[in-house]
C-alpha positions as CSV (number, residue, x, y, z in Angstrom):
1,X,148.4,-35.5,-5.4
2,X,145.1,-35.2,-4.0
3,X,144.5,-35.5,-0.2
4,X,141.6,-35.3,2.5
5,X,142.8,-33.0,5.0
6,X,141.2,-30.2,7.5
7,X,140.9,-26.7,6.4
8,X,140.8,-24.1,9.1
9,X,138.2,-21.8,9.9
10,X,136.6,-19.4,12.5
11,X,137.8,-16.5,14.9
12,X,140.9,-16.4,17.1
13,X,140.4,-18.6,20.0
14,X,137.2,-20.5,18.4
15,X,138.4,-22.8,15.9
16,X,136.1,-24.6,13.4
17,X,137.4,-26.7,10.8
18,X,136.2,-28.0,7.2
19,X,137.1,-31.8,6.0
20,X,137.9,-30.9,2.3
21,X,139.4,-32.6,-0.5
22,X,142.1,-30.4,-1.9
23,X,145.1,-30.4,-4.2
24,X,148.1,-31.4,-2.2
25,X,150.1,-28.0,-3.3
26,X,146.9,-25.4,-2.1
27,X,147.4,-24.1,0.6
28,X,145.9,-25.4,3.8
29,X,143.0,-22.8,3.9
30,X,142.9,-22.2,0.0
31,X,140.7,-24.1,-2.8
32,X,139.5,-27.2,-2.6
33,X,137.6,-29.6,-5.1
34,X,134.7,-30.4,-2.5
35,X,134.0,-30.2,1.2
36,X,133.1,-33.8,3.0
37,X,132.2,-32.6,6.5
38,X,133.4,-30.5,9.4
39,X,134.6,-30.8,12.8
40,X,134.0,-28.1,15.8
41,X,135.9,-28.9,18.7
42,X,134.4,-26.2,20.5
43,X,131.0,-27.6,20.1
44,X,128.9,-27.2,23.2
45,X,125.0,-28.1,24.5
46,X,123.3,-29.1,20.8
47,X,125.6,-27.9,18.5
48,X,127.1,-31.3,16.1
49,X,130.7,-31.7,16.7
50,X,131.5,-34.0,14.0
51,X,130.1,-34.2,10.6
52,X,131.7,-36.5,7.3
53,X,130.1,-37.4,4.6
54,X,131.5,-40.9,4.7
55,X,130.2,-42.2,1.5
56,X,132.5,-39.1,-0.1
57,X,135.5,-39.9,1.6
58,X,135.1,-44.0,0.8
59,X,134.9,-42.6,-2.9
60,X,138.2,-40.3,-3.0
61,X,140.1,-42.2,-0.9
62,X,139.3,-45.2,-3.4
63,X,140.3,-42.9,-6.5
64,X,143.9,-42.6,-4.7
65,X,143.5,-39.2,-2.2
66,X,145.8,-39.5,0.8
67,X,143.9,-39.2,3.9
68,X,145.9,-37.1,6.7
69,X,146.3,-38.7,10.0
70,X,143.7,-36.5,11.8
71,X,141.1,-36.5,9.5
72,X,141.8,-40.6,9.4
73,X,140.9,-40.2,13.7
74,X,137.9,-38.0,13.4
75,X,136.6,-40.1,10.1
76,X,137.1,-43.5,12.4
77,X,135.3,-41.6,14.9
78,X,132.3,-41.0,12.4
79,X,132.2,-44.5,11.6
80,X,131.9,-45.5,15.3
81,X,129.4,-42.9,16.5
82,X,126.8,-43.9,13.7
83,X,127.1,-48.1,13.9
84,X,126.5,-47.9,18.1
85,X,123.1,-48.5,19.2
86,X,123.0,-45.0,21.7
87,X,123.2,-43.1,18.2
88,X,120.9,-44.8,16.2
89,X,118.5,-44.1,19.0
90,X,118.8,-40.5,18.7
């Protein structure tokens, strides 16, 4: 099974993680088939926090990749940031 899931990344005490498409039985920071965006909780001042290729994820979730429950919150959270009018601003 193929699923959308977060793939971690960074030093002790700074995690950054990458949204990748993967093979349900790699492991969590092993190969994937392509990477859809990331997400740096520990963004601060300009840095981007959130990034996902949402035109990706639309396309493997439609060919039957699971989407795990995080990466479904921080993808809903994509979608919202870009359709407000304070984002299109900027």
């Amino acid at each position: 099974m193929v699923v959308i899931r977060l793939a971690r990344g960074g030093a002790k005490k700074r995690p950054f993680f990458n949204i990748v498409v993967a093979d349900s039985r790699e492991r969590r920071d092993g190969r994937f088939i392509e990477r859809v965006g990331f997400y740096n909780p520990m963004a601060a001042g300009g840095e981007q926090p959130l990034r996902v290729a949402l035109d990706r994820v639309t396309y493997w979730a439609g060919v039957g990749a699971q989407v795990s429950p995080t990466v479904r919150r921080l993808v809903d959270q994509a979608k919202t940031a870009t359709t407000t009018p304070a984002a299109a601003a900027a």
